[in-house]
C-alpha positions as CSV (number, residue, x, y, z in Angstrom):
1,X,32.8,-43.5,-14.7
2,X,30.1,-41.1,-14.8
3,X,30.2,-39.9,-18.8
4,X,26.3,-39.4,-19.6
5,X,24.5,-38.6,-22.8
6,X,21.6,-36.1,-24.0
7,X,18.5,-36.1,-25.7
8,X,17.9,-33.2,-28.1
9,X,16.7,-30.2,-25.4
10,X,12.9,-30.0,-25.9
11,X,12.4,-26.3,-24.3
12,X,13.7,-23.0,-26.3
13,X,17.0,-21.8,-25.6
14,X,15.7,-17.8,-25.1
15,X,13.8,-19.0,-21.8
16,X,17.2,-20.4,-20.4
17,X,20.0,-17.2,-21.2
18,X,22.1,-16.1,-19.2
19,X,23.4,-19.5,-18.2
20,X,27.0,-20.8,-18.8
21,X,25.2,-24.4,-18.3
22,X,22.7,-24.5,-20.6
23,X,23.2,-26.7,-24.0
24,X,24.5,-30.1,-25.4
25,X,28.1,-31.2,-23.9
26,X,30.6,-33.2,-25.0
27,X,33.7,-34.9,-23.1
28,X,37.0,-34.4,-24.2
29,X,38.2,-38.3,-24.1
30,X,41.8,-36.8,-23.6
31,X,41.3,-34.9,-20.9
32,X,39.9,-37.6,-18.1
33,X,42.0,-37.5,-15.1
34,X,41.8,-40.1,-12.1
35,X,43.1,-40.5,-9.0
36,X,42.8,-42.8,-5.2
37,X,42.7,-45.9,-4.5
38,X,43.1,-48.4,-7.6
39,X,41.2,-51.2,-8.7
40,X,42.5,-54.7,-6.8
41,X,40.8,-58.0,-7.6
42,X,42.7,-61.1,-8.4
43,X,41.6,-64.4,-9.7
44,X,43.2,-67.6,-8.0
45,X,42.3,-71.2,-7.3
46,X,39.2,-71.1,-9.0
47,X,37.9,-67.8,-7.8
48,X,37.4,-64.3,-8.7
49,X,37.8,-61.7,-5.5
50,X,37.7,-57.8,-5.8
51,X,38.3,-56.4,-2.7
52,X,38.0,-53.2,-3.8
53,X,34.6,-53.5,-5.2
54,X,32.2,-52.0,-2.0
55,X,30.9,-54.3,-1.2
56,X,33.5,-56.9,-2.1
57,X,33.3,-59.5,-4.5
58,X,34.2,-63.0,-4.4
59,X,32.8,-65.5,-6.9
60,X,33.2,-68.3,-9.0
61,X,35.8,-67.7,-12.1
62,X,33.4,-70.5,-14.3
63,X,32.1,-68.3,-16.6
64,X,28.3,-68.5,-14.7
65,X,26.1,-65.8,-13.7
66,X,26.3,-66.0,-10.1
67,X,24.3,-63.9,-7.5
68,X,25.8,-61.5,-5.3
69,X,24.4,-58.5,-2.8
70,X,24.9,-54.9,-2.0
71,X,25.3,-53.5,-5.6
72,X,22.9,-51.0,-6.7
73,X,23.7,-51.9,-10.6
74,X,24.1,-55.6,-10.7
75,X,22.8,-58.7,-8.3
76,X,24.5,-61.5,-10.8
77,X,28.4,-61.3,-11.9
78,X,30.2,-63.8,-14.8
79,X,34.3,-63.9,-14.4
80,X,35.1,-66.0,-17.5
81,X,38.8,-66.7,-18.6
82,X,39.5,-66.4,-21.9
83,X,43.1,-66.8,-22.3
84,X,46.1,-66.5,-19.7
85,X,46.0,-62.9,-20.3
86,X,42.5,-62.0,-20.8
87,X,39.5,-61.7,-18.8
88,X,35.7,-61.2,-19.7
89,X,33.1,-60.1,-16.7
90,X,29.5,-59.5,-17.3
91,X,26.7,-58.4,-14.9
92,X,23.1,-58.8,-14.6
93,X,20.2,-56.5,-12.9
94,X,17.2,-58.3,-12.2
95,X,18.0,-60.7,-15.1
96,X,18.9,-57.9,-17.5
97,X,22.4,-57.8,-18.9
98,X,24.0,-54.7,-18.0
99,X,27.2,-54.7,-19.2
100,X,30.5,-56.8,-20.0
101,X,34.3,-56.1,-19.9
102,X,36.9,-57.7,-21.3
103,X,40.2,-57.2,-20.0
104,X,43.0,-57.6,-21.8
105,X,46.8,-58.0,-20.7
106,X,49.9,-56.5,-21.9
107,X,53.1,-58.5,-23.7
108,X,55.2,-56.5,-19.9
109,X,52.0,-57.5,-17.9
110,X,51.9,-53.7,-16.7
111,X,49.3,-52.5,-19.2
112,X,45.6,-53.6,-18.7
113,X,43.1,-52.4,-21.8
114,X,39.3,-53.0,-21.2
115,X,36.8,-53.0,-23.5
116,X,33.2,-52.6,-22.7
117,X,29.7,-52.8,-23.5
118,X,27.1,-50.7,-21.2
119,X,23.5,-51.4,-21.6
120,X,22.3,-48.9,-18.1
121,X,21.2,-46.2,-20.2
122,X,18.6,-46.0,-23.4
123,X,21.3,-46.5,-25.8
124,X,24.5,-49.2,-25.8
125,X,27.6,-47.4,-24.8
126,X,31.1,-48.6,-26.4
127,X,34.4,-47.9,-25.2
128,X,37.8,-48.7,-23.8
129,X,40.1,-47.7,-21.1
130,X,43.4,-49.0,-20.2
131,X,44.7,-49.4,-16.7
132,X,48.3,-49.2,-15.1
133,X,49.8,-52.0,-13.1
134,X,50.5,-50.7,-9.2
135,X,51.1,-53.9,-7.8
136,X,51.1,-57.2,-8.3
137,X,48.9,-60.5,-7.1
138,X,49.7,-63.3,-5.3
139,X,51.7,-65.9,-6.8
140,X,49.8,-68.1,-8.7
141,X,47.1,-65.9,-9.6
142,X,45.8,-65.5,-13.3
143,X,47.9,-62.9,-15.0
144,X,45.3,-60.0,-15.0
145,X,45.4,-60.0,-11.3
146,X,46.4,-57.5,-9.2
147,X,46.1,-53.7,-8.3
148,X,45.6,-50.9,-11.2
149,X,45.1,-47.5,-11.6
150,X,43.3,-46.2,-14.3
151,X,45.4,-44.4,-17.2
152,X,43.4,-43.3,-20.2
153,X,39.6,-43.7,-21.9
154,X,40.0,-45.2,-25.8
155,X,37.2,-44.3,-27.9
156,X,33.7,-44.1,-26.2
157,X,30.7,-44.4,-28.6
158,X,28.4,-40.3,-28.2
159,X,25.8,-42.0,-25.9
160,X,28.4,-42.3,-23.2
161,X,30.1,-38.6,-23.6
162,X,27.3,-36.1,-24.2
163,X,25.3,-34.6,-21.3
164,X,22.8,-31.7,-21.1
165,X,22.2,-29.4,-18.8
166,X,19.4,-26.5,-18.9
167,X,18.7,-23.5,-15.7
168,X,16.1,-22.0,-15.2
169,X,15.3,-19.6,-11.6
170,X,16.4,-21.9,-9.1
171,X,15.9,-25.2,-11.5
172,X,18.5,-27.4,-12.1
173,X,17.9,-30.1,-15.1
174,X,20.4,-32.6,-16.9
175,X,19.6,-34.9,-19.5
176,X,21.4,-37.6,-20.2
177,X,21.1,-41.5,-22.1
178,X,17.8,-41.8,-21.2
179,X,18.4,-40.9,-17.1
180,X,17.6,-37.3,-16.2
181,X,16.5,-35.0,-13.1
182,X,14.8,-32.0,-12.4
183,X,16.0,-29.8,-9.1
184,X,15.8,-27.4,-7.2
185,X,19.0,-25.6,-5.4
186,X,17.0,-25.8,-2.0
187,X,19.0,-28.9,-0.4
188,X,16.3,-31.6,-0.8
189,X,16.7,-35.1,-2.6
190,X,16.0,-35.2,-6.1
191,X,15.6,-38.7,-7.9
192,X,17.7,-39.8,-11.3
193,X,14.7,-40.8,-13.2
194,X,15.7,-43.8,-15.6
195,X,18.8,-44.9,-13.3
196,X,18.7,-48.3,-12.2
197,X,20.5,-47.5,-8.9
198,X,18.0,-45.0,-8.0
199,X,20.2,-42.8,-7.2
200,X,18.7,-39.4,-5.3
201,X,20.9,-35.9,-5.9
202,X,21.0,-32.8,-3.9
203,X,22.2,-29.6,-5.5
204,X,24.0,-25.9,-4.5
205,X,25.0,-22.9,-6.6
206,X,28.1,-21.4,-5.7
207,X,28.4,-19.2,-8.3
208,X,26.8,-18.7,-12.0
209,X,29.6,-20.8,-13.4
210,X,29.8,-23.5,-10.1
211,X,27.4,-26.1,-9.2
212,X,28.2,-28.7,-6.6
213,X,26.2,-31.4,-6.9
214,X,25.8,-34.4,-3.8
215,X,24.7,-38.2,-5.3
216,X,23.0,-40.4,-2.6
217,X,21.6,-44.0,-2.5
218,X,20.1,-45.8,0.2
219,X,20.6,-42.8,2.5
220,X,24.5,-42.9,2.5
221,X,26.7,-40.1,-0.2
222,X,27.9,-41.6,-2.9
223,X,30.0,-38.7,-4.7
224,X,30.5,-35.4,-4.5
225,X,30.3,-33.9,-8.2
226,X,31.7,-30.2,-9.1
227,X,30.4,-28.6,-12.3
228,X,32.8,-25.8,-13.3
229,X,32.5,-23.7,-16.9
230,X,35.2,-21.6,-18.4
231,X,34.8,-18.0,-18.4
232,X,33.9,-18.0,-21.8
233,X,31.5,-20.3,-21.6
234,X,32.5,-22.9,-24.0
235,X,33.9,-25.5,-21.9
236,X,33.4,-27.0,-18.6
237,X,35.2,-29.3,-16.2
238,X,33.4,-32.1,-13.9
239,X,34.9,-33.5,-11.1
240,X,33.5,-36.8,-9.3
241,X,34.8,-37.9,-5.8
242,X,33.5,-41.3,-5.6
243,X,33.4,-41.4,-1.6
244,X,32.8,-45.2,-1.6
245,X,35.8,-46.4,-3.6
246,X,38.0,-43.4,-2.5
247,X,38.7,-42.4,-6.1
248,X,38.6,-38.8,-7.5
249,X,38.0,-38.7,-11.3
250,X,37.6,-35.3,-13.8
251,X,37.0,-34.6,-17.6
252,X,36.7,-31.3,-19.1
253,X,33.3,-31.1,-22.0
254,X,32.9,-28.7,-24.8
255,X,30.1,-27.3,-25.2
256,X,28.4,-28.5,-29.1
C-alpha cells in the first residue's frame, strides 16, 4: 500500500503557484480501490508459504524470526499462530522491527481483517484492512489460509494518509513520513531519501494536472504510479500498478 505522510512544507507557497500539486494531501480511506492478482499464502504442517510474496516465502510457523532473501524491506519474517482463526506476522530489517500484522478470521471464514503496525517511516503507522476470500487452501491448512483479495482500508493513523507534494520549473518534490525526493522531469533516476528499500523514481509531466511517476529498485520497475488532480484543484486520484505482484491499487486525496 503506498499511503505516505508529510512534514509541514518548509518553502513559501507564492514561489510554487500555478500548480494543481502543490500542498498537504489527504487520502480518502473510502475511496481505495484494488485490483489483480490476490494475496495466496497458506500455513500447513508446520509451515508458512506465500507464493505470492516475490520472491516467495516459505518459513517456519513457530513464532521465530527467521531469515529470508530478496525483499527490499525485510531479511527476517515471524508467522506466529494465535488462535485457529488468527494469525500474527512480523518482519525485521537489519534487526529493526518493521512491522507486524495480525490477521484475523471471520465467524463464515470468507472475511479476513488485518491489523497493523508500520515502523518504515519517521512515525508509527496504525491501521486495518480487511480482505475477501477467492479461494480456499488445502485441506488441512490453518484456517486463515488461502487466496484473498483486498476489500476495504479501516482506520489508518495521519502518518500513513498524508503526502506532499510542491513544483517548481521542471522540479518535482514529495514529502512524506520522513521519506522524500527531489526530481527533475528529465527521465533520470531519482533516489527516495529515508526509504529503506532504496527505491530510485523517474518522473514525466503529461499535463499540468498529470504526473506519471516510474518506481525502480535494483535496476528492475517496480510500479508505475499516475498522479491525477481534479479540475478544480481540490482533489486528486493516485493509481499504483505494482508490476511485481500484478496488482493495480488507487485512492483519491483531498487536498488540506
Amino acid at each position: 500500500m503506498k499511503i505516505l505522510v508529510t512534514a509541514a512544507l518548509l518553502l513559501p507557497a507564492v514561489a510554487f503557484a500555478g500548480s494543481s500539486f502543490d500542498g498537504t494531501w489527504k487520502a480518502r480511506l473510502d475511496s481505495v480501490k484494488m485490483t489483480g492478482k490476490p494475496d495466496v499464502w497458506q500455513i500447513a504442517d508446520g509451515d508458512y508459504s506465500c507464493s505470492s510474496c516475490v520472491p516467495a516465502v516459505k518459513v517456519k510457523a513457530d513464532g521465530a524470526m527467521h531469515k529470508v532473501a530478496g525483499h527490499p524491506y525485510y531479511d527476517e519474517l515471524a508467522v506466529r499462530v494465535i488462535s485457529p482463526t488468527s494469525v500474527e506476522i512480523s518482519q525485521k530489517q537489519a534487526g529493526k522491527v518493521m512491522g507486524s500484522v495480525t490477521y484475523m478470521l471471520s465467524t463464515d471464514g470468507n472475511t479476513l481483517t488485518g491489523k497493523f503496525t508500520d515502523h518504515s517511516g519517521a512515525k508509527t503507522v496504525t491501521g486495518s484492512f480487511t480482505e475477501t476470500r477467492v479461494a480456499a487452501a488445502s485441506a488441512g491448512s490453518h484456517a486463515t489460509s488461502g487466496s484473498w483479495q483486498q476489500s476495504a482500508m479501516g482506520d489508518i493513523s495521519d502518518a500513513g494518509r498524508t503526502v506532499a507534494y510542491e513544483a517548481s520549473g521542471d522540479h518535482f518534490r514529495m514529502h512524506a513520513n520522513g521519506q522524500s525526493y527531489d526530481a527533475r522531469f528529465d527521465g533520470k533516476e531519482y533516489p527516495i531519501v529515508g526509504d529503506p528499500g532504496h527505491t530510485r523514481v523517474t518522473l514525466k509531466k503529461l499535463d499540468d494536472n498529470t504526473v506519471e511517476e516510474t518506481d525502480h529498485r535494483l535496476g528492475k520497475v517496480t510500479d508505475e504510479i499516475r498522479l491525477a488532480t481534479s479540475a478544480d484543484g481540490k482533489s486528486m486520484t493516485i493509481t499504483d500498478k505494482d508490476v511485481l505482484h500484478e496488482q493495480t491499487s488507487s485512492v483519491t486525496f483531498d487536498k488540506q
